[in-house]
Every structure is written in structure tokens, then in C-alpha cells.
N, C-alpha and C positions, 0 to 999 in steps of 0.2 A: 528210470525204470522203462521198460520196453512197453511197448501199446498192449493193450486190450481191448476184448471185445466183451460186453458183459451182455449176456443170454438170457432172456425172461421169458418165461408162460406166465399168462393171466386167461384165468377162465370170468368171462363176460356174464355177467346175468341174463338168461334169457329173454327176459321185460325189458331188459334196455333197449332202449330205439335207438336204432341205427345212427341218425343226425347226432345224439346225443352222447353215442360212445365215438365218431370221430372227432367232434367238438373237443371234447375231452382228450382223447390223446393228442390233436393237433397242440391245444394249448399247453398239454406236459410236452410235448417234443418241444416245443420252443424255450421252455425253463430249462430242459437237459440242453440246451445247444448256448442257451447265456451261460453255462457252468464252464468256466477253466479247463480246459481238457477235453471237452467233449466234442469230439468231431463230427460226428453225423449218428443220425439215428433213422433205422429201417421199423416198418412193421410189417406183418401180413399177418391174417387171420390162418390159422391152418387148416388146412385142403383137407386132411381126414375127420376134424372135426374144428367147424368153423366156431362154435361156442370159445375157443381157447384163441389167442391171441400170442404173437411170438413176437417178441421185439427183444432189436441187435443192435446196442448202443455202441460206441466206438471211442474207444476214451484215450489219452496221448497214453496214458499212467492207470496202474492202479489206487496208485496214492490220490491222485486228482480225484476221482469216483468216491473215494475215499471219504474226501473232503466233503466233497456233495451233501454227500449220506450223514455226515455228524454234522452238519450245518443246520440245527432244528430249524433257524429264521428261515429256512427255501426249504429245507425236505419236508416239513411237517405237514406247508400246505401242500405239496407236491403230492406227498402222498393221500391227504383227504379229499383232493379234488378226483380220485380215482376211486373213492367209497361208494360214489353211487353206480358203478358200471362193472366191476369185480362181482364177484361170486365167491363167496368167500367159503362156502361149504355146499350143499346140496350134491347131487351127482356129477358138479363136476368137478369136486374134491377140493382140499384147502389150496390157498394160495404156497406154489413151490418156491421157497429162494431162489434167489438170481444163483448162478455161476458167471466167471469168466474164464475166455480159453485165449490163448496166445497164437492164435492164427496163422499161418506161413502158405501165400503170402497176407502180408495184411500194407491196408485193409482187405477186406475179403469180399471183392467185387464181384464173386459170384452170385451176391447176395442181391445184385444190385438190378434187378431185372428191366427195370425202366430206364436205365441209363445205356447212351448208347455205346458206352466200354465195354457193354454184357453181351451176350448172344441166347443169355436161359432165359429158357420161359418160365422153368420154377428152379427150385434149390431145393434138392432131396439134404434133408437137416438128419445126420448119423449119429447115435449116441453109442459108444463102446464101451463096457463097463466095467470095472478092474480093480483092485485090492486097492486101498489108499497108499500104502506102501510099494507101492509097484517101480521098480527100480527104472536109473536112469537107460540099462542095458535091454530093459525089455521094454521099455517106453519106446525105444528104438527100432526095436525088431517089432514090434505092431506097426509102427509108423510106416516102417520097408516092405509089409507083410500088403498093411492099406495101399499104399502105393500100388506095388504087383496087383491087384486086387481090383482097382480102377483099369488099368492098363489094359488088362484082360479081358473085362467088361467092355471095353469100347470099341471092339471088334462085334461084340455078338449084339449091340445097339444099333447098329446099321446106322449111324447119322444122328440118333435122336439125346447122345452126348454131345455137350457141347465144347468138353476137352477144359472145362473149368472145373478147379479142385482148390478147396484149402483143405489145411489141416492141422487142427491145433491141441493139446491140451490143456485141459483145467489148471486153472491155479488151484482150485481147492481140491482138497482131496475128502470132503465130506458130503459130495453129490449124492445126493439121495436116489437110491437104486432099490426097489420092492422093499423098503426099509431099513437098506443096507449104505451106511456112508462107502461111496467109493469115489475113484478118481478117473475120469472120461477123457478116452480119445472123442473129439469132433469133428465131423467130416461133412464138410457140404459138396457138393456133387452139382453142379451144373446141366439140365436136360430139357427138352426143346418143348416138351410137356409132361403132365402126368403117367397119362397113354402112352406116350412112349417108354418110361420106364417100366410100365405094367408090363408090355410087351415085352421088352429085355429081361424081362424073371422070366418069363413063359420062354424064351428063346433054350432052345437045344444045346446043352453045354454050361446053362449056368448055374443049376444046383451045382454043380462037381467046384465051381470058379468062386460059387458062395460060400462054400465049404471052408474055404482058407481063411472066412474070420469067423464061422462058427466054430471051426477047431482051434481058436488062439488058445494060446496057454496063457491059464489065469482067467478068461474071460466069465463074466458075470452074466451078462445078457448084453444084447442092442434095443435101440430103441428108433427109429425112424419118422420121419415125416414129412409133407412135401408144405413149402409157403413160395411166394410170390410178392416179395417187397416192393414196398412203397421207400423211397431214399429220399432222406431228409438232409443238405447240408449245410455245417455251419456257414454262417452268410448267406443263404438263402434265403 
């Protein structure tokens, strides 16, 4: 089976101490990188709202992740040693299933901001959201639509692109969108900072340029947000 990347939000309890929630992920990152398949793992807290946590695990397989996950002797504690730093309801809402999306290219070193293969200072994370059935013919023509769509944009950013793109869809098609299962284009965006991008929507010319994916056909909504990963790899 071809690589994945499997995508998680975790909203943070706001009483967790800082020491205590990287403790805690450092030591689940290190049980995800003894797993079979598991190549490296990024995290970054999100820029719009640091309470919520975004990690971008990188698996050979989705079978191998697979494995992981029904393997009670490793997941069970894996997963309790994360009960005390999740937020499992209050405002900042239930814990959302993972997805995975099949990246092109992958891995998706955009993600990788501290590494010096990278050049972004963050990674605008793009959700596009679209019927579970959405065919292999229109999965295409948003892909081509995306594409134009960056292209376009990186004239009216004056520099503050970094000219790094993946782009992948969901394997599942039950992504949970305002209630609604659907199936997501993903698009990370490589940009030199936040400000910069703030700047590039204010730029003259880009409502008309943003237009091209709020008018897709089919489309459900986007969803956006910027992180700044930490890259973890195996053998590290």
C-alpha cells in the first residue's frame, strides 16, 4: 500500500503545564516511531488557537497504523498516557478522529520547518470539503483547480511563499465537516510567516484568485489553519 500521513487534532486541557504536555507527547512520539511503519512524527500547537495541538504522523502503510491501533498490549497504554492532557469536552469540543490523506509529494516536507530541506516558517494546513462520493473525475479537477490557485497566489505574496505545496486526499470519506461525513482535499502551503500570509489576502487581486475554490463544484466549506512543526525521525 502506498504511504500515509495520518492528521490529528488534540485540544489540550487548559491546566495542563506546559512541562507536562511535552513530556507526554515526546514519550507517545517515541512508542509511534518503535511501531512498524511509522516514519516520523511532527507536532505543532496551532497558531489560531494554541489550546488544540496538530500532529502529522507518517506511516510506510495504512495497514501498519493499522496494526498499531488494534494492538491493545501498545495502544491502550498509548492512549491513557494522553488522558491527562486532552480536553475531552468543555469548549474546546470532543476529541475529532484522526484522518489520513495520501500526500503528493510525500513525505510532505513542507511540514518540516526546522529541517534544513524546508524554507517555511509555518505551513498554512487547508481543509476542502466535498461529498464522500465525489468522483475520481472531479477529485481531479479540484486537484488542477488547487494547483492554478497556488500558482496565482504566489505572484501577489511577493516572496513571503515559499514555493512548497503538497497535496493529498483523504482516504476516508467520513471526515467529519459541521456534522456532515465528507471527503477532504488537503493542502499545506509553505509561507515565510503568518504576517506574510495575512498580507497576501489583503493583497489587491486576491478575493477574485480566492474565488476559484470558493466557487468549486461540490464544495462544502474550507477550513484553514497555520502550525509550525517540530519533526521527529525515526532513529532519532
Amino acid at each position: 500500500m502506498a504511504p500515509v500521513t495520518e492528521i490529528i487534532l488534540t485540544p489540550i486541557k487548559p491546566d495542563a503545564p506546559a512541562d507536562v504536555v511535552a513530556s507526554v507527547l515526546d514519550a507517545n512520539t517515541q512508542v509511534l516511531l518503535a511501531q512498524p511503519g511509522c516514519l516520523r512524527v511532527r507536532r505543532s500547537p496551532v497558531h489560531e488557537d494554541p489550546s488544540k495541538m496538530r500532529l502529522f504522523v507518517d506511516w510506510a502503510s495504512l495497514d501498519q497504523h493499522r496494526a498499531f491501533a488494534a494492538d491493545a498490549a501498545v495502544y491502550g497504554p498509548f492512549r491513557a498516557k494522553m488522558g491527562p492532557i486532552v480536553d475531552a469536552g468543555s469548549g474546546a469540543g470532543p476529541r475529532v478522529p484522526p484522518h489520513h490523506a495520501a500526500f503528493t509529494p510525500f513525505p510532505p516536507a513542507v511540514l518540516d520547518v526546522q529541517s534544513s530541506a524546508t524554507r517555511a516558517g509555518v505551513t498554512e494546513v487547508l481543509h476542502a470539503y466535498f461529498a464522500p462520493d465525489i468522483s475520481e473525475a472531479q477529485r481531479s479537477s479540484v486537484e488542477r483547480t488547487m494547483r492554478e490557485f497556488v500558482a496565482r497566489v504566489e505572484p501577489l505574496a511577493g516572496g513571503g511563499m515559499t514555493g512548497e505545496v503538497a497535496l493529498g486526499w483523504t482516504v476516508e470519506d467520513d471526515v467529519q465537516f459541521k456534522g456532515e461525513p465528507c471527503r477532504a482535499l488537503v493542502g499545506l502551503l509553505g509561507w515565510t510567516g503568518v504576517d506574510a500570509h495575512v498580507k497576501t489576502r489583503e493583497a489587491e487581486g486576491f478575493a477574485e484568485v480566492v474565488s476559484m475554490l470558493r466557487n468549486l463544484e461540490g464544495l462544502k466549506g474550507l477550513e484553514m489553519c497555520h502550525v509550525a512543526c517540530t519533526t521527529t525521525e525515526r532513529g532519532s
